[in-house]
Residue frames as qw, qx, qy, qz and C-alpha x, y, z in Angstrom:
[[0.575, -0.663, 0.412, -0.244, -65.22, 52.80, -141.20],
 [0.968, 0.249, -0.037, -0.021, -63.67, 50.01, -143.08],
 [0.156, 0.759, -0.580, 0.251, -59.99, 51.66, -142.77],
 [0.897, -0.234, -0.328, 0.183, -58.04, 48.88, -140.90],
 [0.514, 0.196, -0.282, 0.786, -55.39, 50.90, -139.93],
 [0.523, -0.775, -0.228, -0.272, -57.12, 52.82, -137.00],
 [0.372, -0.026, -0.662, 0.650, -54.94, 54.12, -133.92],
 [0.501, -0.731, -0.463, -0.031, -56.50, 54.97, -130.79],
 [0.481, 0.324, -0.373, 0.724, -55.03, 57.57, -128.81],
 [0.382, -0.773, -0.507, -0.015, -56.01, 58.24, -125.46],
 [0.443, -0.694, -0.150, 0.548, -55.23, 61.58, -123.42],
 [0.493, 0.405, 0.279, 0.718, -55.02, 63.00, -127.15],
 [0.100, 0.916, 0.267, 0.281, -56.41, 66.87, -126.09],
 [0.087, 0.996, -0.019, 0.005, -53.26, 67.56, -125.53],
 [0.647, -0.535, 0.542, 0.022, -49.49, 67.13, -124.71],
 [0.056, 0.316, -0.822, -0.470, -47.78, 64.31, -126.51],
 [0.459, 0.293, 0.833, -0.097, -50.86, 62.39, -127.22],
 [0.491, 0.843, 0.218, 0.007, -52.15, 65.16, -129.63],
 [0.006, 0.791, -0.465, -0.397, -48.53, 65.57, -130.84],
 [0.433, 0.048, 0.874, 0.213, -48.57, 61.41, -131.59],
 [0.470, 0.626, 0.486, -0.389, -51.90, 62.63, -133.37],
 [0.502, 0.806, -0.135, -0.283, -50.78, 64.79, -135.85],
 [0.033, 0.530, -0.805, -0.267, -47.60, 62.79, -136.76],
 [0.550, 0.107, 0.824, -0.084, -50.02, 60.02, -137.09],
 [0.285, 0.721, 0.323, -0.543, -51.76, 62.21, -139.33],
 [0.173, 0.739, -0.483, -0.437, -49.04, 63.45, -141.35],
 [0.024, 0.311, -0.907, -0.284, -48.49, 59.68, -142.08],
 [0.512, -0.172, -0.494, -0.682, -52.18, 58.96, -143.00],
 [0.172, -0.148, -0.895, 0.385, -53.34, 57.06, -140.14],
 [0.321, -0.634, -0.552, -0.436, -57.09, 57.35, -139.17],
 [0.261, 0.047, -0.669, 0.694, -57.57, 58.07, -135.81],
 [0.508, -0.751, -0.359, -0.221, -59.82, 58.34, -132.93],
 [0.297, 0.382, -0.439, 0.757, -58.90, 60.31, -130.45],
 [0.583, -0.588, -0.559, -0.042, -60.06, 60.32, -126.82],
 [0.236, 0.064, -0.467, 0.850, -59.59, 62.42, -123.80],
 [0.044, 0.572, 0.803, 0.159, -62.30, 64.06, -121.78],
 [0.006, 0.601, -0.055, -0.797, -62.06, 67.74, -122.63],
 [0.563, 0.550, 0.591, 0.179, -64.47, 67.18, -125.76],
 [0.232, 0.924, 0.099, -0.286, -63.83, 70.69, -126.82],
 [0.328, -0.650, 0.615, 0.304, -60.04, 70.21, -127.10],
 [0.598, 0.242, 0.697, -0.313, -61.22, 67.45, -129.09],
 [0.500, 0.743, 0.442, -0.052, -62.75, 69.09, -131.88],
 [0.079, 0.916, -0.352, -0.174, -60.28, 71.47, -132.52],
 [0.024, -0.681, 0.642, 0.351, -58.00, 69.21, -133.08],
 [0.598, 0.393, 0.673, 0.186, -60.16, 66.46, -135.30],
 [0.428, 0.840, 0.202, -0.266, -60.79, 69.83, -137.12],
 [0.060, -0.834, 0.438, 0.331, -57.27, 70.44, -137.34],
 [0.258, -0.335, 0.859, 0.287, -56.20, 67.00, -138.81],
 [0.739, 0.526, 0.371, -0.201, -59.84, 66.39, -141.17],
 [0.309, 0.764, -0.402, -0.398, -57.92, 67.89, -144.06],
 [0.261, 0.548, -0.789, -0.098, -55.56, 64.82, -143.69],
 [0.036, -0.087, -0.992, 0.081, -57.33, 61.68, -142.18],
 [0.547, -0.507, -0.449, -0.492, -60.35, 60.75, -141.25],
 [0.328, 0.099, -0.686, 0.642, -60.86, 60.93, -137.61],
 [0.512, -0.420, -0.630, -0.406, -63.07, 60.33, -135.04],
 [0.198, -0.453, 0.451, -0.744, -63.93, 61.51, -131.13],
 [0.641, -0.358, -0.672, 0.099, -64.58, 59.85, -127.81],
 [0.047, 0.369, -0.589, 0.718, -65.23, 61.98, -124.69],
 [0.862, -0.377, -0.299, -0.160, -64.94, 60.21, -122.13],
 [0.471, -0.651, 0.529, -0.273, -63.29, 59.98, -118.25],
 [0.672, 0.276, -0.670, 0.153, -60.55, 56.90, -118.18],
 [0.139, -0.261, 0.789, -0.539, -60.33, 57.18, -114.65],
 [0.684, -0.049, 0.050, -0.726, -63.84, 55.84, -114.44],
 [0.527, -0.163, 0.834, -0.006, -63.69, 51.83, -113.40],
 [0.623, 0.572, 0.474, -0.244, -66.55, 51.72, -116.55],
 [0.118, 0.764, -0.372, -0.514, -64.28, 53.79, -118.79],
 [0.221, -0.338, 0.829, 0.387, -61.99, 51.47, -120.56],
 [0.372, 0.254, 0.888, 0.091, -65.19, 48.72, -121.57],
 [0.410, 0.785, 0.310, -0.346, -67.24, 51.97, -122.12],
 [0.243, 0.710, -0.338, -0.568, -64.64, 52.78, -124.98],
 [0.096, -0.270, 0.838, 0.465, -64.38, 49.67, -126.75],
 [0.437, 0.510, 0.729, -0.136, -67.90, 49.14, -127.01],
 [0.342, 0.782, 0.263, -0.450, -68.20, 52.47, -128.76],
 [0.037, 0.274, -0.793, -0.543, -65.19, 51.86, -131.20],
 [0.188, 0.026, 0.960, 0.207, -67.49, 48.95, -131.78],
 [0.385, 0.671, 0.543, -0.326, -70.74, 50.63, -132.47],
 [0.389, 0.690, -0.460, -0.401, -68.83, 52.63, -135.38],
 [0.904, -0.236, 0.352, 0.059, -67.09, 49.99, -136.25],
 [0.186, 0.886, -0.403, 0.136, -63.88, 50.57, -135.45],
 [0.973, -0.081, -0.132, 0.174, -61.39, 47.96, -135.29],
 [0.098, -0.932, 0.319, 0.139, -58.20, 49.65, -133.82],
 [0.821, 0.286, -0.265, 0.417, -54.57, 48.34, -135.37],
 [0.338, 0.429, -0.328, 0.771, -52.79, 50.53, -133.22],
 [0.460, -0.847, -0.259, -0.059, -54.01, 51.49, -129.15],
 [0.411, 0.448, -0.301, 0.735, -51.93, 54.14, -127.95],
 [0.479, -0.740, -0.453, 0.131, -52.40, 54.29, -123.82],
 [0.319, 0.294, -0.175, 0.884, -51.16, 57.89, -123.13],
 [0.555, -0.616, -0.023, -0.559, -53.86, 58.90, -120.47],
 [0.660, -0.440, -0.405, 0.454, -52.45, 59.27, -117.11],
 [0.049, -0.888, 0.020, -0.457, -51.28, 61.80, -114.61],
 [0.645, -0.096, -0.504, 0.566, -48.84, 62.23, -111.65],
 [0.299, -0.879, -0.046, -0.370, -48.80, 64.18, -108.86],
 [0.535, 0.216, -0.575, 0.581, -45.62, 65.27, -106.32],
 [0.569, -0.653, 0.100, -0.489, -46.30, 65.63, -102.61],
 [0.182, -0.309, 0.850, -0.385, -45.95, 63.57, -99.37],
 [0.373, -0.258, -0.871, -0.189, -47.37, 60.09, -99.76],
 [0.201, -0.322, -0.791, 0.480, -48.41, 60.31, -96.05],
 [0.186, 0.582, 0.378, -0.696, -50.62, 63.95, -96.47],
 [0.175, 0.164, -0.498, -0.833, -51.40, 63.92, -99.98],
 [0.662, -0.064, 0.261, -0.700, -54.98, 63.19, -101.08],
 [0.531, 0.008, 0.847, -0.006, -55.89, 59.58, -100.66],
 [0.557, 0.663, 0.401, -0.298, -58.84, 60.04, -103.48],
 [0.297, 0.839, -0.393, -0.232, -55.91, 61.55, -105.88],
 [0.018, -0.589, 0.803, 0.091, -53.41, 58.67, -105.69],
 [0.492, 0.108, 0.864, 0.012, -55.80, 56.01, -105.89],
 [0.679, 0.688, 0.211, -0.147, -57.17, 57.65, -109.01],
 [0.139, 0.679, -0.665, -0.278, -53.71, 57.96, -110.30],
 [0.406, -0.288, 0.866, -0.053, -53.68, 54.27, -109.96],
 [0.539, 0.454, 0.653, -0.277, -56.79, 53.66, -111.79],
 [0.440, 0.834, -0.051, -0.329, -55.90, 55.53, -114.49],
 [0.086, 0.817, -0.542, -0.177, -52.60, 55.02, -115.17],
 [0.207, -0.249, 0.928, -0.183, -52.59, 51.13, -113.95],
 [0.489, 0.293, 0.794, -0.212, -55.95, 49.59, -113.73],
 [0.392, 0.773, 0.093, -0.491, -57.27, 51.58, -117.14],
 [0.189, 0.546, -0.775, -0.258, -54.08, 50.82, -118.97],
 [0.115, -0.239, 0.961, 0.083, -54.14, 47.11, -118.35],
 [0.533, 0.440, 0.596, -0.410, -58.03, 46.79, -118.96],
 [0.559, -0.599, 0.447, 0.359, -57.06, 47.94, -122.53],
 [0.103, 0.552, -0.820, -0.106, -54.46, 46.30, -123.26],
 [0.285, -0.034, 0.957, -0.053, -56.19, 43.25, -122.19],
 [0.655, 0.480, 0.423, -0.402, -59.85, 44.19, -124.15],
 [0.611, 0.714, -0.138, -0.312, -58.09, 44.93, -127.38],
 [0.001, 0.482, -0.821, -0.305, -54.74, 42.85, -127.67],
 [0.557, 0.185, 0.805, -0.080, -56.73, 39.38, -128.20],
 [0.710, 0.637, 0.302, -0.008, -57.97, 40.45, -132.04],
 [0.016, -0.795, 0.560, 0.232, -54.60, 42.04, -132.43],
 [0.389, -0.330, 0.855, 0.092, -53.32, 38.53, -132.01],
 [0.633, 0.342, 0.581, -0.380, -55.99, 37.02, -133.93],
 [0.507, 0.842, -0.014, 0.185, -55.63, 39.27, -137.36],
 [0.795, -0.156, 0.104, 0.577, -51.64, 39.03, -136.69],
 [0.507, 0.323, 0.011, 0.799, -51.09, 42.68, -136.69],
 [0.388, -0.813, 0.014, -0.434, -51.40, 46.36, -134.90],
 [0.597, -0.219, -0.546, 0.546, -50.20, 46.68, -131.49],
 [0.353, -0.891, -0.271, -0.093, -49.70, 49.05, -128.45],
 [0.392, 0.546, -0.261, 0.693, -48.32, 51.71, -127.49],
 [0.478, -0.717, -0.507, -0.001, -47.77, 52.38, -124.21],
 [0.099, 0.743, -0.269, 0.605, -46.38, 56.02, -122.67],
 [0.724, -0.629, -0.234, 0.156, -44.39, 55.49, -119.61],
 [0.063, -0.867, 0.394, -0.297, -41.39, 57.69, -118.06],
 [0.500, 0.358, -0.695, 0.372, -38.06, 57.32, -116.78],
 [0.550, -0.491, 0.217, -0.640, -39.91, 57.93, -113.64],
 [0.981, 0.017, -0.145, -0.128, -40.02, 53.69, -113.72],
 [0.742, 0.350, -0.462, 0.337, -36.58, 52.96, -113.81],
 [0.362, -0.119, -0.758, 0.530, -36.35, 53.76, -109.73],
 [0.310, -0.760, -0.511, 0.256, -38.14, 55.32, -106.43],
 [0.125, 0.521, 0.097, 0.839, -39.04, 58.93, -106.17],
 [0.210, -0.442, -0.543, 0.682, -39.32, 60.11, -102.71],
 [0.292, 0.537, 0.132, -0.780, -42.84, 62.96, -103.18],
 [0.577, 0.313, -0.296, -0.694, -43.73, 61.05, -106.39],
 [0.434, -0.118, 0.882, -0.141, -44.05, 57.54, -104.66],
 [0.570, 0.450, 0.516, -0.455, -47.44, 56.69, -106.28],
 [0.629, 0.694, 0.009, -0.351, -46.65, 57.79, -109.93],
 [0.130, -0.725, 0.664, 0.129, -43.47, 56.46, -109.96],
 [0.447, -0.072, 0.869, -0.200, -44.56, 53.02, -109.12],
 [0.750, 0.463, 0.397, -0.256, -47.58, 52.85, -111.38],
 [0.624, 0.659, -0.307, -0.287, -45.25, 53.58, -114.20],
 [0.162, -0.501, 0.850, 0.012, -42.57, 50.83, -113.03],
 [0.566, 0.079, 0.762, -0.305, -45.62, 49.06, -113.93],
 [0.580, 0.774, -0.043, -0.249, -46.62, 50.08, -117.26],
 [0.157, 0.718, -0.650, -0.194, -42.72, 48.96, -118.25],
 [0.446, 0.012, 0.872, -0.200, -43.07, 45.45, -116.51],
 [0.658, 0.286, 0.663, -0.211, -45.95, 44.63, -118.52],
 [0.592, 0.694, -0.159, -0.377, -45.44, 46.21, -121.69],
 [0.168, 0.560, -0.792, -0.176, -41.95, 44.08, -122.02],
 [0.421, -0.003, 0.903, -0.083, -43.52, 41.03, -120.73],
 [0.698, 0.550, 0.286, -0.359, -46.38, 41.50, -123.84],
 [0.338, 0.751, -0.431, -0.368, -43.88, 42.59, -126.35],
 [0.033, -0.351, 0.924, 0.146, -42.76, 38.83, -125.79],
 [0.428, 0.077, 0.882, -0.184, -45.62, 37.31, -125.81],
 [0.513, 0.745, 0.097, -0.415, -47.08, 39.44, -129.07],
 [0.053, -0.588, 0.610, 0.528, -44.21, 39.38, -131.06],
 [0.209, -0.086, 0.902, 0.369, -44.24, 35.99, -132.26],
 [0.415, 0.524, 0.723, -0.174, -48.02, 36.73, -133.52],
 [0.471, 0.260, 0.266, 0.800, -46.87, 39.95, -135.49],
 [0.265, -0.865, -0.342, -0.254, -47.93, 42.05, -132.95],
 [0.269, 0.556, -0.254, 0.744, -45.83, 45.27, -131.70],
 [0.416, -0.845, -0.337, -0.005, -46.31, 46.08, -128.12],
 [0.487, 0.317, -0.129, 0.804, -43.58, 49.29, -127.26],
 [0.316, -0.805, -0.407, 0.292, -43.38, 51.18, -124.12],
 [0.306, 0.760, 0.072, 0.569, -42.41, 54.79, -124.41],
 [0.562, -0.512, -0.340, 0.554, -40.00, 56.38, -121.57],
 [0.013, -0.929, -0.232, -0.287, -40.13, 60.13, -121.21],
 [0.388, -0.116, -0.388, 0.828, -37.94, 62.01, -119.36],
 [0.171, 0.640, 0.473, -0.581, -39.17, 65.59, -118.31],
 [0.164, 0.470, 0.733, 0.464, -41.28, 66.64, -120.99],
 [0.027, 0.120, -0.116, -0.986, -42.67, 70.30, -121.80],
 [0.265, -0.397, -0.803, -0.357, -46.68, 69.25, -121.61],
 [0.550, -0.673, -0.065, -0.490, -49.74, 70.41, -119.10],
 [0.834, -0.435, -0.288, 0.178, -48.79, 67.24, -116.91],
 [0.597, 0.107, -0.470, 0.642, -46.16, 69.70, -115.15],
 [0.198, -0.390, 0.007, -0.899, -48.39, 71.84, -114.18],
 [0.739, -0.379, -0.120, -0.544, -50.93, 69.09, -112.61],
 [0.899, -0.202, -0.341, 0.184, -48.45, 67.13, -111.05],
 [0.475, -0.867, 0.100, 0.115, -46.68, 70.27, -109.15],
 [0.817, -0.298, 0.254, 0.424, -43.23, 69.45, -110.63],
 [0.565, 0.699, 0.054, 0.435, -42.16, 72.51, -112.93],
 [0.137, -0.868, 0.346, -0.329, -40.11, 73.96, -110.21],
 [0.933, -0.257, 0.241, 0.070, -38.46, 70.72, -109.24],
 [0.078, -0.744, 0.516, 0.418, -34.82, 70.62, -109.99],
 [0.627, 0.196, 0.738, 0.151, -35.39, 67.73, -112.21],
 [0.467, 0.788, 0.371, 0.153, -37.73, 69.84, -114.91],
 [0.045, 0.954, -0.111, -0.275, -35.13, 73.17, -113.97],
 [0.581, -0.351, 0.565, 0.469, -32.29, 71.00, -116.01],
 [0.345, 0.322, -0.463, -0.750, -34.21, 71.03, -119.36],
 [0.733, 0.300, 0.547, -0.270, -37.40, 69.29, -120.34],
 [0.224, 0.115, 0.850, 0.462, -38.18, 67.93, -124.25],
 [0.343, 0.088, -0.225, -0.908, -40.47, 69.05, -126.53],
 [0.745, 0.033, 0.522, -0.414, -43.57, 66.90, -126.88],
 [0.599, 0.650, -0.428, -0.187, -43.34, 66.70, -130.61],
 [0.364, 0.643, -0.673, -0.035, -40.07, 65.07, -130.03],
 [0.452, -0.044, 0.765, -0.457, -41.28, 62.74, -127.66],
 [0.804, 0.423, 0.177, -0.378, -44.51, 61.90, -129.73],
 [0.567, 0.696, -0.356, -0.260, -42.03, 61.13, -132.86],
 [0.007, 0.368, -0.904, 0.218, -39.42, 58.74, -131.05],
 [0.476, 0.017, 0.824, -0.306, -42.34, 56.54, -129.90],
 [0.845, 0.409, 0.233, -0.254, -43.99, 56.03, -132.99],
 [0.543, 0.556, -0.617, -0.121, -40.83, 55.55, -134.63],
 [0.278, -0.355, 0.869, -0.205, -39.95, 53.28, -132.09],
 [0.729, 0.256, 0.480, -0.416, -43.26, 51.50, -132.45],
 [0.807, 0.517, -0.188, -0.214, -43.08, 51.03, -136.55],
 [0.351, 0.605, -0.712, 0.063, -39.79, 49.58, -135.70],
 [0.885, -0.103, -0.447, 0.084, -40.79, 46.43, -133.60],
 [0.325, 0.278, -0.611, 0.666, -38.98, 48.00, -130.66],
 [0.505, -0.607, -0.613, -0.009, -40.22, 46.94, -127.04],
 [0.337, -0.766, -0.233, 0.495, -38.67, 49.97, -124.91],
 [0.356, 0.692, 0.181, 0.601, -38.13, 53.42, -126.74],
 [0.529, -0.501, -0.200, 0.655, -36.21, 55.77, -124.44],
 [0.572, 0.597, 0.311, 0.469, -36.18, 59.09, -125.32],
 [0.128, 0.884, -0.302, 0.333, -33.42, 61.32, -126.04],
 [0.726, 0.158, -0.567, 0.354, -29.66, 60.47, -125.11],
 [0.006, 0.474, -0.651, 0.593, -29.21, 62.71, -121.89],
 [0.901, -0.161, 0.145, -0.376, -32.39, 59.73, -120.58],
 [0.876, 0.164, -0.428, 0.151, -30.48, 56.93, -121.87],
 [0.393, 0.515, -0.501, 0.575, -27.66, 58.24, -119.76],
 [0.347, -0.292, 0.511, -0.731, -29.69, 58.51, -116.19],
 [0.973, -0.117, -0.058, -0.192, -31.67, 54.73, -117.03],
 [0.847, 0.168, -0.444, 0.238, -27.98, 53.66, -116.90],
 [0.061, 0.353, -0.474, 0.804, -26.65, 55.60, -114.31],
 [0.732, -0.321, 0.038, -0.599, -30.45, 54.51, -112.22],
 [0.976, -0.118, -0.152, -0.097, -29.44, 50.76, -112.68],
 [0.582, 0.378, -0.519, 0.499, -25.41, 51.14, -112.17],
 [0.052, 0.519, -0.482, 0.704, -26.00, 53.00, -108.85],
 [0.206, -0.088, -0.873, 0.433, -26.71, 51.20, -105.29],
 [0.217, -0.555, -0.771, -0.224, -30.66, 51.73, -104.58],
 [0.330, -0.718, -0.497, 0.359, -30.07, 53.80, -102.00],
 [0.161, -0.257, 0.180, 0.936, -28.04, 56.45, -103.64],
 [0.074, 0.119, 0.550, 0.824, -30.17, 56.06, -106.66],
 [0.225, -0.750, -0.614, -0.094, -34.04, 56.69, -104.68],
 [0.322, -0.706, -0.089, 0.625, -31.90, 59.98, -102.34],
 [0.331, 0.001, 0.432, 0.839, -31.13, 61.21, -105.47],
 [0.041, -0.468, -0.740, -0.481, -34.54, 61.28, -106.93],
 [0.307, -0.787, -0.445, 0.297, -35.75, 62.52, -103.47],
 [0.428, -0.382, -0.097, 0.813, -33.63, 65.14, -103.84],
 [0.043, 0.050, 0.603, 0.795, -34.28, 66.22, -107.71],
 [0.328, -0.533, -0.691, -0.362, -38.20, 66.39, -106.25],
 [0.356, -0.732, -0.357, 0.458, -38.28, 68.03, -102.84]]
């Protein structure tokens, strides 16, 4: 267990978290992998033994207990992560006003309170031993309001906020922190967040793969926001050029 070079990867069983996996893989990285579909899990430590060494956590992130319950258990192996990769979250499209309360405040918890718990349990030895960082997976979803995806929108406008405000305050220790922006994205999460019939996903989505690969390149490069793919670049500028109100009626639109 001595490997420094540990990444964490939460929400790995499936999606781009177990696509980050195996490209972690391919470039020796250890890995622990977390999500809490333990079966999903195994299959795919089995799949990458050949090439790392790699270790399981299932466990529920939504869970207020979650986050502390997983660094303790890194720490009972002892596992020192260089690398946390927060990719566990979910979104969901509806009406703020009749969707379920119990759903959107666990979106929050996951995606928000989970993330920043962390970030905040593991970046302090990061800083310490002046290397590693974090990855954090957030979507263009951030870059304005989404009338029917109020809730997920917002939590990720958060996830950007803080990841840039770390990336400045890590840097100068020789710590990476790099948010990852999606666009739509070929994974389960269209399926659990209602939005594969939305005229948004009916334009063309990304592979995960290609997703997964941009953010860790981004990451080994020292880069604090990693857009990916150019027709995204093109709609974060077109998000910030246009007047709020066009640019939230749009969104509403590209979602109802």
């Amino acid at each position: 267990m001595a490997d420094p070079r540990w990444m964490v990867i939460t929400g790995a069983s499936s999606g781009i978290g177990a696509e980050m996996a195996r490209i972690a893989a391919e470039r020796g990285r250890p890995l622990v992998l977390v999500a809490r579909r333990e079966e999903r899990l195994r299959a795919l430590a089995a799949e990458l033994a050949p090439k790392v060494a790699t270790e399981i956590v299932a466990l529920d992130l939504e869970r207020p207990e979650g986050a502390l319950r997983l660094v303790e258990e890194l720490g009972a192996r002892g596992i020192v992560p260089e690398t946390l990769v927060n990719n566990a979250g979910f979104g969901l499209r509806g009406r703020f006003a009749t969707m379920s309360y119990e759903d959107q405040v666990a979106m929050v918890e996951l995606n928000v309170t989970t993330l920043t718990r962390l970030c905040r349990l593991v970046l302090p030895g990061m800083i310490e031993r002046r290397r590693g960082g974090i990855v954090n997976v957030a979507s263009m979803a951030a870059y304005q309001a989404i009338p029917f995806m109020a809730v997920y929108a917002a939590t990720k406008a958060y996830v950007v906020s803080l990841s840039e405000a770390l990336h400045e305050e890590a840097r100068r220790h020789g710590v990476v922190v790099t948010v990852v922006c999606p666009g739509p994205t070929a994974t389960e999460f269209t399926l659990r967040a209602n939005v594969e019939k939305s005229k948004m996903f009916s334009t063309g989505s990304m592979s995960a793969a290609e997703v997964a690969r941009l953010g860790l390149d981004g990451y080994e490069k020292g880069r604090a926001v990693v857009v990916t793919g150019g027709r995204n670049h093109l709609i974060g500028i077109a998000s910030k050029l246009l007047p709020r109100l066009a640019s939230r009626r749009v969104a509403g639109w590209m979602q109802g």
